[in-house]
C-alpha positions in Angstrom: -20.3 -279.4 -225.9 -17.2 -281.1 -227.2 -17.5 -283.6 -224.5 -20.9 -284.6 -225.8 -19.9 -284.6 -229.4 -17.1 -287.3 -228.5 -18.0 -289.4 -225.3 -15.9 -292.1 -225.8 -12.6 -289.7 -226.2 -9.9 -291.2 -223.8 -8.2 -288.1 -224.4 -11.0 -285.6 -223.7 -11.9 -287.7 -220.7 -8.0 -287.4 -219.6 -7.8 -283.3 -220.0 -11.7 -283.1 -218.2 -9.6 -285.4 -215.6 -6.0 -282.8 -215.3 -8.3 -280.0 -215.3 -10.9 -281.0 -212.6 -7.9 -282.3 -210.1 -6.0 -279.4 -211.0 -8.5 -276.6 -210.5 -11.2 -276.4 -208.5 -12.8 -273.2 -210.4 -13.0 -276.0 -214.0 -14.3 -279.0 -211.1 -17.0 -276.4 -209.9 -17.9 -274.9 -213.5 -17.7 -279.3 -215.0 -20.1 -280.3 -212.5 -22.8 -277.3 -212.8 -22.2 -278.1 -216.9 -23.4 -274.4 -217.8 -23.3 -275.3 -221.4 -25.3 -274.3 -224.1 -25.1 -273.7 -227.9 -23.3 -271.1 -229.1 -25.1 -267.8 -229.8 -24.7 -263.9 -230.2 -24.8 -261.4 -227.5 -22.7 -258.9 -224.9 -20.2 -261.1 -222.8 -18.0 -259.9 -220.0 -14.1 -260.7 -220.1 -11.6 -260.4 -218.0 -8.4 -259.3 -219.5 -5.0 -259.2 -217.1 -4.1 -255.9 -219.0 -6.8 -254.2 -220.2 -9.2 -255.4 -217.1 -13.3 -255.9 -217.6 -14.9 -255.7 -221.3 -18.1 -256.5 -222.5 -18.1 -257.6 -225.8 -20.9 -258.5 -228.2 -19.6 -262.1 -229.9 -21.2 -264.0 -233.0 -20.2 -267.2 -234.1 -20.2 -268.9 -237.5 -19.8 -272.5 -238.2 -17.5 -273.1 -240.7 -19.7 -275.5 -243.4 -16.8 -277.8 -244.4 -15.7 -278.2 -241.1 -17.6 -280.2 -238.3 -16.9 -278.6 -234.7 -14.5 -275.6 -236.0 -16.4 -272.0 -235.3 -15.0 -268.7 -236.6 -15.7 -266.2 -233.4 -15.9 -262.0 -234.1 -16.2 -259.7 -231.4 -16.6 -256.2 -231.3 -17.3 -253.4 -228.4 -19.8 -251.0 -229.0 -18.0 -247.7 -230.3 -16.9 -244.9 -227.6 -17.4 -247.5 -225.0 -14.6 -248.3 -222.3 -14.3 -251.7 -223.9 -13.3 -250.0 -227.1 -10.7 -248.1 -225.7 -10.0 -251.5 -223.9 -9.6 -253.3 -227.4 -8.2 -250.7 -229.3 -5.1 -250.6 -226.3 -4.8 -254.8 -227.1 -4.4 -254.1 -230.7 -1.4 -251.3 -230.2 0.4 -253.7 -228.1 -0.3 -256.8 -230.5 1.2 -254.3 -233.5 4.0 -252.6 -231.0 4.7 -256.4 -230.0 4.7 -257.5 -233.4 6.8 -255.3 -235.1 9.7 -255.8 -232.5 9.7 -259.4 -233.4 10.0 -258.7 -236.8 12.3 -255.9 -236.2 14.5 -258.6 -233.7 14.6 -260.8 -236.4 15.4 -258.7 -239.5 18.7 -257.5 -237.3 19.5 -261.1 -236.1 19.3 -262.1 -240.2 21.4 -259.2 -240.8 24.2 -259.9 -238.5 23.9 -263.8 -239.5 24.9 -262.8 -243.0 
């Protein structure tokens, strides 16, 4: 979509260029162009940790901002991709807070 917003980008038309030569799942997926507009609905993902989740997705255009979208998705409640998503958000926070916890010492022992 972004392609046909800006055709005459040199520098879209050099990433489309890197990621075609460089993988042949984008060159397969570029030239079938399965593009549409943006709309609401159950998508599957594929997550390294977590594995498969289907997740319902809305999208809002932002009004003051041409080609910038604000995504939400959610998994329907007791569903495996709950538990899935609920498991990414304990590792963010567990993640997180031993950054912050790393840091805070690192301060202290600068001091």
């Amino acid at each position: 979509m972004i392609a046909g917003r800006y055709p005459g980008s040199p520098e879209l038309a050099a990433l489309i260029d890197e990621l075609t030569v460089g993988s042949a799942e984008f060159a397969e997926l570029w030239a079938a162009h399965p593009v549409s507009e943006y709309d609401t609905g159950p998508r599957v993902y594929r997550h390294p940790t977590v594995g498969t989740m289907e997740l319902s997705a809305e999208f809002m255009t932002l009004p003051d901002d041409e080609g910038q979208r604000v995504a939400v998705f959610n998994a329907a409640p007791g569903s495996p991709s709950e538990a899935a998503l609920r498991l990414l958000a304990t590792r963010s926070t567990t993640v997180a807070r031993t950054a912050t916890a790393a840091g805070i010492t690192t301060a202290a022992r600068r001091s």
